[in-house]
C-alpha positions in Angstrom: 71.0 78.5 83.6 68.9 77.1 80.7 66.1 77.0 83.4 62.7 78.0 81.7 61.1 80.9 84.0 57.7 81.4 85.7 55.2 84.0 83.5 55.5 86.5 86.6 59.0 87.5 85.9 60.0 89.9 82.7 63.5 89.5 80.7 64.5 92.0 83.0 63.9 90.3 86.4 64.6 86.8 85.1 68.4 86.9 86.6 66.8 88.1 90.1 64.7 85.3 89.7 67.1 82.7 89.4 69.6 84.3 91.8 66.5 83.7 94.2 66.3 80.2 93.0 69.5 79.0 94.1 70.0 80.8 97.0 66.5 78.8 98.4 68.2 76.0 97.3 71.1 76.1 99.7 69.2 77.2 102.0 67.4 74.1 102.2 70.8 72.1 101.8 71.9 74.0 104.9 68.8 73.3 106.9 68.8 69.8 106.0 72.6 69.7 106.9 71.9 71.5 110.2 74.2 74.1 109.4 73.5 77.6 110.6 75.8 79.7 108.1 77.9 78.6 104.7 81.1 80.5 103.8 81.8 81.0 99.8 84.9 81.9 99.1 86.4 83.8 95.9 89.1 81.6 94.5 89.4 78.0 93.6 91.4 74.5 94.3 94.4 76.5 94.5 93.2 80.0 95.2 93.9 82.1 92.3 92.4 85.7 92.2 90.9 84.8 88.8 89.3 81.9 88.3 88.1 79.5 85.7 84.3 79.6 84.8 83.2 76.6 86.6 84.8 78.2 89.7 82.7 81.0 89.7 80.9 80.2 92.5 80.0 83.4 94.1 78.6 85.0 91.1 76.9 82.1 90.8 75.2 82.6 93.7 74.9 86.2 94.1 75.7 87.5 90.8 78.8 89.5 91.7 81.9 89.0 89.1 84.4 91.2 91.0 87.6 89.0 91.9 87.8 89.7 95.4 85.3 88.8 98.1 83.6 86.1 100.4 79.9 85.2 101.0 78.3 83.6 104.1 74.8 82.8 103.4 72.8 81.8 106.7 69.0 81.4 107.0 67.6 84.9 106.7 70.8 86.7 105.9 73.0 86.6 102.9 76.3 89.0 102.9 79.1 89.6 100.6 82.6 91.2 101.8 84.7 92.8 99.4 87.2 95.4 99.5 86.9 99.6 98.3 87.8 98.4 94.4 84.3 96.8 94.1 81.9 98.6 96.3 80.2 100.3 93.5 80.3 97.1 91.3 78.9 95.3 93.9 76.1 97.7 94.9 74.9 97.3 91.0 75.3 94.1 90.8 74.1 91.8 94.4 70.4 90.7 93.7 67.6 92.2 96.8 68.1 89.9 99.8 71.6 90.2 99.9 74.0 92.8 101.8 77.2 94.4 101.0 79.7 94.2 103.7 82.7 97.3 103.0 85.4 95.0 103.9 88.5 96.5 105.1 86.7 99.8 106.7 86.9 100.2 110.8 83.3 99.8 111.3 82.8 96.7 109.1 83.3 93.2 110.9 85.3 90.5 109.5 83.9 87.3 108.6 84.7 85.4 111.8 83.9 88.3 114.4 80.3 88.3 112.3 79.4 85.2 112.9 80.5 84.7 116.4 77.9 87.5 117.7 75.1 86.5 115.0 75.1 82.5 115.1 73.3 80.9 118.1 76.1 79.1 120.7 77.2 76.1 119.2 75.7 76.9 116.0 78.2 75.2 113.2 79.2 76.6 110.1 80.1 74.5 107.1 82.8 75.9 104.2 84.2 73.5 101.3 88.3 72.6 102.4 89.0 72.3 99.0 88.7 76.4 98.5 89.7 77.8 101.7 92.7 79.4 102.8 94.3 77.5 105.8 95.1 80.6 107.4 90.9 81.8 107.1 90.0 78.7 108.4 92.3 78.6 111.1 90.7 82.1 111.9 87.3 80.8 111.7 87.9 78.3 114.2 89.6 80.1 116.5 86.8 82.4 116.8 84.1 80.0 117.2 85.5 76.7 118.2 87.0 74.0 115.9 84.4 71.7 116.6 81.9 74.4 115.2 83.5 74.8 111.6 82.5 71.8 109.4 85.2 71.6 106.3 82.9 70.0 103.7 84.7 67.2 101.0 82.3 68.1 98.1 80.7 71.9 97.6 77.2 72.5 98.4 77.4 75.3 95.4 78.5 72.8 92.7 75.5 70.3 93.7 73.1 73.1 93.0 75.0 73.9 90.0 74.6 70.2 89.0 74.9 69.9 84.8 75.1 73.2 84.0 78.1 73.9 85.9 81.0 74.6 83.2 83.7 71.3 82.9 87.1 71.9 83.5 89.7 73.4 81.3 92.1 71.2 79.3 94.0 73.3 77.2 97.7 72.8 76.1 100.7 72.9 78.2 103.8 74.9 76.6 107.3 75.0 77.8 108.8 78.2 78.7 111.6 79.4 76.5 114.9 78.7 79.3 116.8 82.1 77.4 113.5 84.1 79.0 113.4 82.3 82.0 116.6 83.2 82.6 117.4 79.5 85.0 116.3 75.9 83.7 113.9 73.8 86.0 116.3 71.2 87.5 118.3 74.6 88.7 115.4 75.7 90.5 114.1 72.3 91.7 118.0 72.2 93.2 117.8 75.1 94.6 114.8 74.7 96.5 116.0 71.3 97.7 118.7 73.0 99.2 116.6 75.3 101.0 114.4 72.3 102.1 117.4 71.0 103.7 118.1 74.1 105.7 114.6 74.2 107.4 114.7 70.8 107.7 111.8 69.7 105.2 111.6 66.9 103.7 108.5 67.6 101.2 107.3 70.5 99.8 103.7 71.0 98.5 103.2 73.6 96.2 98.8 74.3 95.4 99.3 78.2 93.7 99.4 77.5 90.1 101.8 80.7 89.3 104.3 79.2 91.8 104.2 75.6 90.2 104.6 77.5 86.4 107.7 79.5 87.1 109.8 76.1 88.9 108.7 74.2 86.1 109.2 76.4 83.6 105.9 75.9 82.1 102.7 78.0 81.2 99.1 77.1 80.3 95.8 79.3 79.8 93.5 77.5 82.1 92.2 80.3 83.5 91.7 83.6 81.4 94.6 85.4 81.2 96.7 83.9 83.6 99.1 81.7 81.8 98.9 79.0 84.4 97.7 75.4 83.9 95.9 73.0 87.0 98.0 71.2 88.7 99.4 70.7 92.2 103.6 70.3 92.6 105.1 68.0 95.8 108.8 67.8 95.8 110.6 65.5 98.3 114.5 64.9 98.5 114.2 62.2 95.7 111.6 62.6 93.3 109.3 65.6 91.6 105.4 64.6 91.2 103.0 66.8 89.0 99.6 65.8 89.4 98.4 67.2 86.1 95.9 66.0 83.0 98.9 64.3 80.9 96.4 64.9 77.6 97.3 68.6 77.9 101.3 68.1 78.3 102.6 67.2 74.6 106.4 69.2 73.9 106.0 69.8 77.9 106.6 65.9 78.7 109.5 65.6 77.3 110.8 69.0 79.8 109.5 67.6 82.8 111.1 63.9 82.1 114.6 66.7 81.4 113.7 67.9 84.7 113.3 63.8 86.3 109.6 65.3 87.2 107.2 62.4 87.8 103.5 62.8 86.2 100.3 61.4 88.2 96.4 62.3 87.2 95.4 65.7 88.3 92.3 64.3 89.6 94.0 61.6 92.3 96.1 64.5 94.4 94.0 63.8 97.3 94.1 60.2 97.4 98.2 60.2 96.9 99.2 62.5 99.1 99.2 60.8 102.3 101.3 57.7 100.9 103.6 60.6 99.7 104.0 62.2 103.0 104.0 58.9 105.0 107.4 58.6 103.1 108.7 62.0 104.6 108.9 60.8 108.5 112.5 61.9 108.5 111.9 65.9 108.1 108.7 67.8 107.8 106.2 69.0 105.2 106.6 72.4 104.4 103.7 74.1 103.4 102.5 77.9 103.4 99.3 78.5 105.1 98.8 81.2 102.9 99.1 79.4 99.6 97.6 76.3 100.5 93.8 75.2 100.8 92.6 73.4 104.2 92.0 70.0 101.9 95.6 69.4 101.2 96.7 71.0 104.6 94.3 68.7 106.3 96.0 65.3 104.7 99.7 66.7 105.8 98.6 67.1 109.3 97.2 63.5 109.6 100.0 62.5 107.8 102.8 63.9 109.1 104.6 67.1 110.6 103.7 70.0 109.1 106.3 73.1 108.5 104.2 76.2 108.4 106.7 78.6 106.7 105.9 81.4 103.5 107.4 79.6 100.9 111.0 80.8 99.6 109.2 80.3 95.9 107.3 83.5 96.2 109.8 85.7 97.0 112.6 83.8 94.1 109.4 84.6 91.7 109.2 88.1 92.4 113.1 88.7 91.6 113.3 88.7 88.3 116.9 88.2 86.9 118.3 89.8 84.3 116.9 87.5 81.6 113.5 88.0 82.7 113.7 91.9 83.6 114.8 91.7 79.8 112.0 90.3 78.9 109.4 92.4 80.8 111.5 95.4 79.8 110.8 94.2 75.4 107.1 93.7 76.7 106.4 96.6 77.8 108.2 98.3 74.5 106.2 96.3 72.1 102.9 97.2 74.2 103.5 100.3 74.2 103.5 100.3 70.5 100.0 99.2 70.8 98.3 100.8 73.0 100.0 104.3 71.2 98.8 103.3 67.9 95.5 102.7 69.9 95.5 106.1 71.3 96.3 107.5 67.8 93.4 105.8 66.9 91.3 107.1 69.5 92.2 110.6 68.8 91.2 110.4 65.9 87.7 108.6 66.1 87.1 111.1 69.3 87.4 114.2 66.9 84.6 112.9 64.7 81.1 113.3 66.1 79.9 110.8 63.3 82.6 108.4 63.9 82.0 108.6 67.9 78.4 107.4 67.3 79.3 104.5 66.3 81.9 103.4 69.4 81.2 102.1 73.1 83.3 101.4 75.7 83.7 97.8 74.5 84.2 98.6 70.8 86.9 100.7 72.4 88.8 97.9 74.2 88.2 95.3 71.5 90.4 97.6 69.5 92.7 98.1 72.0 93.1 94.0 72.0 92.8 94.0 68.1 96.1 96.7 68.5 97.8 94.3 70.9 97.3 90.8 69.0 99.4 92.3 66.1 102.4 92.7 68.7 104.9 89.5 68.8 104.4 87.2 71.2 101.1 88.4 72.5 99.2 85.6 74.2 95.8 87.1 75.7 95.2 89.8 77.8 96.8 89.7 81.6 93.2 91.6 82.6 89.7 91.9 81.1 90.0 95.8 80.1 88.4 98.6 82.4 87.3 101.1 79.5 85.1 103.5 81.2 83.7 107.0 80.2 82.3 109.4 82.8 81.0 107.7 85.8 81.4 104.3 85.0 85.4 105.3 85.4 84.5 105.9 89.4 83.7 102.2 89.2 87.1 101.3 90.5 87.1 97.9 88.7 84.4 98.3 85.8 84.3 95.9 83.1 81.9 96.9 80.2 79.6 94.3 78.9 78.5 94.8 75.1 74.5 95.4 76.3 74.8 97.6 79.4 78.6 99.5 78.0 78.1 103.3 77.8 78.8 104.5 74.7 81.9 106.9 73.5 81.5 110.6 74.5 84.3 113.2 73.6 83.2 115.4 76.3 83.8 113.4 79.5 87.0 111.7 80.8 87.6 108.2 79.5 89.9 106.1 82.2 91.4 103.2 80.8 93.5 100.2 82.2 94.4 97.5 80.6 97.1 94.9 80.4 98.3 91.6 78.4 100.6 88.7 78.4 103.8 88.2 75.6 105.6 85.3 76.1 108.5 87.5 77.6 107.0 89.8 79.7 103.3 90.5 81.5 102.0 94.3 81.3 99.5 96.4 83.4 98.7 100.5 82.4 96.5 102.7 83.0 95.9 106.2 81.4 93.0 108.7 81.7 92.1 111.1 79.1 90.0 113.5 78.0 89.2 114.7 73.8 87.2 117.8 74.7 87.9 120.2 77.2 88.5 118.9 80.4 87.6 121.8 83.4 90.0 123.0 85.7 88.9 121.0 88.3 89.2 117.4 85.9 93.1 119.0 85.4 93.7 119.5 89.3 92.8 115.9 90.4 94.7 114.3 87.1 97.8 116.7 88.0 97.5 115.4 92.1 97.6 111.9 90.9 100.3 112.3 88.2 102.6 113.9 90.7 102.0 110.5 93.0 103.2 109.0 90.5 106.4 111.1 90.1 106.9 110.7 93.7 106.9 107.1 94.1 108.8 106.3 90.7 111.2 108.7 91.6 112.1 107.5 95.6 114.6 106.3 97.1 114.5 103.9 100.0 116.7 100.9 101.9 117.1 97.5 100.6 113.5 95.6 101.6 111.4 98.4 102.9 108.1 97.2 102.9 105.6 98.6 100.3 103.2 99.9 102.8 106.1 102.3 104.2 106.2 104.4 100.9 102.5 104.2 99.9 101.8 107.3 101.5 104.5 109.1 98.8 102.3 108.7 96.2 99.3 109.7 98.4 100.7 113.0 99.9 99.4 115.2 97.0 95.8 114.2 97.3 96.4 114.4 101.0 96.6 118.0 100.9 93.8 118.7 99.5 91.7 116.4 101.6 91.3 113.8 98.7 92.2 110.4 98.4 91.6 106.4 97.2 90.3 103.6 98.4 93.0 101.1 96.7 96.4 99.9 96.8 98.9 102.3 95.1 100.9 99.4 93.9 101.1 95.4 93.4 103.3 92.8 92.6 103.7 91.9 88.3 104.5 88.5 87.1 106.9 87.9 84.2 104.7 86.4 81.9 102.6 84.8 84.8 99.8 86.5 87.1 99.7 90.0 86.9 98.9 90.4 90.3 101.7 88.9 92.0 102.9 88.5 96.1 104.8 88.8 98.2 105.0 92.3 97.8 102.3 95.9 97.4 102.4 99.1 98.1 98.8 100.1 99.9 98.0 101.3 103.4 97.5 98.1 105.4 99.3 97.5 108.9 97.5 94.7 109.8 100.6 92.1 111.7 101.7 89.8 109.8 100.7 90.7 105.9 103.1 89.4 103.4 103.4 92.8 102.1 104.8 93.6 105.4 106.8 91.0 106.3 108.1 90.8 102.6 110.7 94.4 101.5 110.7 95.5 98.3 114.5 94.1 96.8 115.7 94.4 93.1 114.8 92.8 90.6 111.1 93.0 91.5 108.4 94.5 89.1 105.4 96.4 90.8 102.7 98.8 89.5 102.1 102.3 90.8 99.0 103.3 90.6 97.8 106.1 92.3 94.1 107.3 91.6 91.0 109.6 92.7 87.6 109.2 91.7 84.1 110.8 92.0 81.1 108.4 92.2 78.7 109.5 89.2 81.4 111.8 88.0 84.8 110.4 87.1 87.6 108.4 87.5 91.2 109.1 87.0 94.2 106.9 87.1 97.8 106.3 86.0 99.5 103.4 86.2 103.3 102.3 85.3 104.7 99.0 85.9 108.0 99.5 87.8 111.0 97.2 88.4 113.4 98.1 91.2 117.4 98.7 90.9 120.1 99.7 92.8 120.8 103.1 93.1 124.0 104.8 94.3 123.5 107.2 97.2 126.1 109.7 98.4 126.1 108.1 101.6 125.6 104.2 102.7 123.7 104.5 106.9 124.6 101.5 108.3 125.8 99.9 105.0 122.8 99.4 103.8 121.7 99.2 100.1 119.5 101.8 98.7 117.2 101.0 96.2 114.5 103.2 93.3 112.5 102.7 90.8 113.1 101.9 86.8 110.0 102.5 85.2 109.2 100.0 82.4 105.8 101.1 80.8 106.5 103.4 78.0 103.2 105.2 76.9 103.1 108.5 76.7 100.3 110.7 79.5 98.0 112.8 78.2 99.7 116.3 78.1 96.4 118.5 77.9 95.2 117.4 81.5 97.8 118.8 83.5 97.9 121.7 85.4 101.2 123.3 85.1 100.8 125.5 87.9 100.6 122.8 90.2 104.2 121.1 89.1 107.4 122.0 90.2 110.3 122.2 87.8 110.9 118.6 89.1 107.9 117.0 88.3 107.8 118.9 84.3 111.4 117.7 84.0 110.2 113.7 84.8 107.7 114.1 82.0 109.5 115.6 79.4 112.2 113.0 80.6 110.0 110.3 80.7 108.2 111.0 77.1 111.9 111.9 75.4 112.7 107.9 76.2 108.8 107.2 75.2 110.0 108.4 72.1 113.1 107.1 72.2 111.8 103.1 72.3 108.8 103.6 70.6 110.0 105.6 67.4 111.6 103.1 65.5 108.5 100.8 65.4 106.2 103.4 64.4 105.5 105.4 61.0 103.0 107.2 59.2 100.8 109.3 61.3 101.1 107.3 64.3 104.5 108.3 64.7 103.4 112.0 64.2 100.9 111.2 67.0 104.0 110.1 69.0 106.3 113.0 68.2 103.4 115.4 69.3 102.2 113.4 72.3 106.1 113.5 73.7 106.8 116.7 72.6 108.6 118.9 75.6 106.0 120.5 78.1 108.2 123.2 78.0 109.4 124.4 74.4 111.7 127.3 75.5 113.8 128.3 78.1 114.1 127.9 81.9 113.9 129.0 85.1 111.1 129.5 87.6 108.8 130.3 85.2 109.0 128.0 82.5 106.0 125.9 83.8 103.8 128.7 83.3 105.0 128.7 78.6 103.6 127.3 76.1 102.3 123.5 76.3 102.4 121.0 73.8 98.5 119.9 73.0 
C-alpha cells in the first residue's frame, strides 16, 4: 500500500500497522453490513492453489503468502486455518490479533463447526460466491442454516483494496503443440460429448483453468507458473463457448475456430450463462461441486437442473498418454541437466569459504533458475524455489525473500525443492544435502526418508488403489523409530500444466469422500513421492521424484486384476555422503546404484567438462567391489 504511516510506527512495524488498518476496515464493513463473521478463502474465480497477485486476498489481509488456507474474521476474533506444510510459515508471518488454527489435527475445529458454537443464534455470515467452493459453502450452510450464510456478488476485501489492488493479467495465449498433446481439441471436445450423453447432460461448465487448458489444447501464464490463462469453458451438444479476453488469443484463434469453439468476453460469464443453460431444458448441467465456485453454481440452479458429478476431465488429465508421458519423460532429462550442473556448481562455491560469503539462499535459487532457462523449452518455474539452510529447511514450505534469506553455510544441511515448466513436460524435485560433515544423526533421518522413497517407487499394487492405501509404505521407516511428517507423501503432476494436480495423492487422509479416495491410482498418471522429516530450528530433509505409473507383470493375476508400479522420471542424482549404509539392505543399495547408473545414463551425453566428472562421481556405485551381506558395510563413493 503506498499509504503514508503515522510517526508512532518504525520501518519495522509499518506492515503490522497496515495489516491493522485493513482489518479495522472490514470490520466496520461487517458491522455496517450486520454480518457477525466473514470467510476469506485461498484461491480465486476458479479456485487455483496459486493465484494471481490481485487475488491475494488473504495475505492481503493477514499477511500470510502460504497457498493453502481460509480466514474468518469476526468482531474480536480473526483466525487463519491452514494445513501442517505452513504452521511454521504462518506462525512468522500472521500479524498480533490474529490466530493460527492447525487445520487438519483432531483437536482443531473446522471452519463451519467454529462458527456454529462461537456466533450468536441466527447470527449470519457473509463469504464472496465468486471464490468459494460449492462443496464449502454447502458445508457452511448446512451447519448453520442456509438462511444464515450470505454469498456476497462483490468482495468486501477488494473494496478495501480499492486502487491499489493489482489489475488483471492479460498475457498471450499459445497453442499447445498437438504431437505433445498427444490428442487434438475437437477429439477431446467429442469425447466429452459423448460422455455428456451417457449421464444425460446436456451442458458442461468447466471454472478450473488447468481443466479448460488441457481440452483446448491451450496454455497461458496468468498466474505464476501455472501455464493457464482466465477463462471459463461451457460445452453444450452444439456449440463450444470460451469466455476469454480475445486481445490475449492471437495464433490461438485460429485453433479454437479449428476446434468450432465460440469466443465471448471474459468479463460477461455471469450475465450469459443463464441464457446458455435456459437452452439445455432437455438434459442437465453437469457441474462438479468440487471445481466449481458457488457464483456459477448458483446461476445453474436457478437456471436449470443441475448434475452434480466429479468431472470425467480430471481423471482423462491425469492419464497421460504416450505422447505426453514422452514429453514429461524429455522434461525431466533436460532438468535434470540443470539442476546437476547446479549442484556441480554448488559444490564447488560450498568448498570455498570466500566464495560462500558471498551466496544466500536466494542467490542460490536464482542460479538454479539461471541453470534451467538455458534448458529448451523452459517456460518459468512450476514453483517459487524452497532453498533453505538449517532451520529454515524445517519450514515445510519456505520461500526465501532477498532481505530476510539466510545466507549459505557449508556446515548445515541445505534442503532444496524446486520445479519448472518446458513446453513438454512439468517437473517437481527435491534433494537435501550437506558440504561439511553431516552427524550421524543428520545421516539416520536422510537414510529413513530415502528408504521411503525406495519403498513406494518400488511397490506394487492393483489397478486404482487409492493413494492413501500406500502412503504408509513410504512412512514405515520413520515409523519405527517414532518419527514422522506432517505432509502428503505424494501429489498429482501436470504435463506442462499445474504441478499440483487431482484427482489423485498419496497422504494419510480417510476423510469419506476425498477425491484421492474415490479416485485409484491407473497408468499413465504422474505423481511425486515425497517423503520427509524435519526438526523445527534444526533441519529439514526431503527427497522428492516425480513418478509415472505402468503396468507391471506379476507372477500371478487375483481376481484378474491388473497390477500396477512405479517408473520413476526425475533423473538427478542423491547425495551419496548422507546415507547411512548400515541402515540399507542390499535392496535398497542396489536401487541407488541402479537408479544413478540410468542417472548417468540420460544425463551423460548432455554434459562435459567438469560437470560431467561431477556426474560420473556423484553416480559412481555405492558399492565399488564385490557382494554379499557385507558389501554395504565397503568403501563409498564421496
Amino acid at each position: 500500500s503506498s499509504r503514508s504511516f503515522p510517526k508512532s510506527c518504525s520501518a519495522r512495524l509499518a506492515m503490522t500497522c497496515v495489516m491493522a488498518k485493513r482489518l479495522s476496515a472490514l470490520r466496520a464493513r461487517l458491522q455496517s453490513a450486520q454480518f457477525a463473521a466473514y470467510i476469506i478463502p485461498m484461491g480465486d474465480a476458479h479456485l487455483s492453489e496459486y493465484t494471481a497477485p490481485r487475488d491475494e486476498r488473504i495475505a492481503f489481509i493477514s499477511g500470510f503468502t502460504g497457498s493453502a488456507g481460509t480466514c474468518v474474521v469476526t468482531a474480536n476474533k480473526a483466525l487463519l486455518w491452514t494445513d501442517g506444510r505452513y504452521f511454521n510459515q504462518a506462525t512468522k508471518q500472521l500479524p498480533e490479533g490474529w490466530t493460527l488454527m492447525k487445520d487438519r489435527l483432531p483437536e482443531t475445529p473446522s471452519i463451519e463447526a467454529w462458527l456454529a458454537d462461537n456466533l450468536e443464534a441466527g447470527a449470519s455470515v457473509a463469504l464472496d460466491s465468486a471464490f468459494n467452493q460449492v462443496s464449502f459453502v454447502v458445508k457452511v450452510q448446512e451447519s448453520l442454516g442456509k438462511d444464515r450464510v450470505k454469498p456476497q456478488q462483490d468482495s468486501i476485501i477488494d473494496e478495501i483494496w480499492g486502487a491499489d489492488q493489482p489489475a488483471m493479467p492479460d498475457n498471450p495465449v499459445e497453442v499447445h503443440d498437438e504431437r505433445i498433446a498427444g490428442e487434438t481439441a475437437s477429439s477431446k471436445l467429442a469425447r466429452l460429448r459423448a460422455e455428456m450423453e451417457t449421464v444425460k447432460a446436456s451442458c458442461a461448465v468447466f471454472v478450473a483453468l488447468d481443466q479448460i487448458a488441457w481440452l483446448l489444447n491451450l496454455r497461458g501464464s496468468d498466474i505464476d507458473c501455472n501455464p493457464v490463462f482466465f477463462s471459463y469453458l461451457v460445452v453444450t451438444k452444439d456449440q463450444t463457448v470460451l469466455f476469454v479476453d480475445e486481445k490475449k488469443l492471437g495464433k490461438a484463434k485460429g485453433a479454437l475456430d479449428s476446434a468450432k469453439v465460440t469466443v465471448e468476453p471474459y468479463t460477461s460469464v455471469l450475465s450469459k450463462l443463464p441464457s446458455i443453460f435456459g437452452q439445455c431444458k432437455d438434459g442437465k448441467i453437469w457441474m462438479d461441486t468440487q471445481e466449481c465456485t458457488w457464483a456459477v453454481y448458483a446461476l445453474a440452479m436457478e437456471n436449470g437442473t443441475v448434475l452434480e458429478k466429479e468431472s470425467c476431465v480430471t481423471t482423462w488429465k491425469a492419464m497421460k498418454n504416450p505422447s505426453e508421458l514422452e514429453g514429461m519423460r524429455k522434461a525431466h532429462i533436460r532438468d535434470g541437466v540443470a539442476k546437476t550442473k547446479w549442484m556441480a556448481w554448488l559444490k564447488g562455491v560450498m568448498a570455498n569459504p570466500a566464495e560462500v560469503a558471498k551466496h544466500t539462499e536466494c542467490t542460490i535459487a536464482d542460479k538454479l533458475e539461471a541453470f534451467r532457462r538455458e534448458g529448451t523449452g523452459f517456460k518459468m518455474l512450476s514453483f517459487p524455489t524452497i532453498s533453505s539452510f538449517g532451520p529454515n529447511g524445517a519450514v515445510i514450505h519456505y520461500s526465501p525473500e532477498p532481505n530476510t534469506c539466510a545466507k549459505a553455510d557449508a556446515n548445515t544441511v541445505f534442503l532444496c525443492d524446486s520445479g519448472a515448466q518446458y513446453t513438454d513436460g512439468t517437473t517437481d524435485v527435491t534433494r537435501t544435502m550437506h558440504f561439511g560433515t553431516p552427524t550421524a544423526h543428520h545421516k539416520k533421518c536422510f537414510t529413513l526418508v530415502l528408504k521411503g522413497v525406495i519403498s513406494l517407487g518400488t511397490a506394487v499394487f492393483p489397478n486404482k488403489t487409492p493413494g492413501p492405501r500406500i502412503d504408509g509404505m513410504a512412512r514405515q521407516h520413520l515409523w519405527k523409530y517414532g518419527l514422522d511428517y506432517r505432509h502428503g507423501t505424494g501429489h498429482g503432476v501436470g504435463a506442462y500444466l499445474n504441478v499440483h494436480e487431482g484427482p489423485i495423492a498419496i497422504n494419510q487422509r480417510m476423510t469419506p469422500g476425498l477425491r484421492s479416495l474415490t479416485s485409484g491410482l491407473e497408468v499413465g498418471m504422474c505423481v511425486s513421492n515425497e517423503p520427509g522429516y524435519y526438526e523445527d530450528g534444526a533441519f529439514g530433509m526431503r527427497i522428492e521424484n516425480v513418478m509415472a505409473v505402468k503396468p507391471v507383470k506379476t507372477e500371478h493375476q487375483f481376481g484378474g486384476e491388473q497390477y500396477l508400479s512405479f517408473e520413476t522420471l526425475t533423473m538427478i542424482p542423491i547425495q551419496k555422503s548422507m546415507m547411512d549404509l548400515s541402515l540399507m539392505t542390499e535392496d535398497d543399495i542396489q536401487w541407488v546404484d541402479n537408479y544413478h547408473a540410468e542417472v548417468f545414463t540420460k544425463l551423460s551425453p548432455h554434459m562435459s567438462g567438469s560437470d560431467l566428472e561431477f556426474l560420473k562421481e556423484a553416480t559412481a556405485p555405492l558399492v565399488t567391489n564385490g557382494n554379499g551381506p557385507d558389501a554395504k558395510r565397503r568403501k563409498v563413493a564421496a
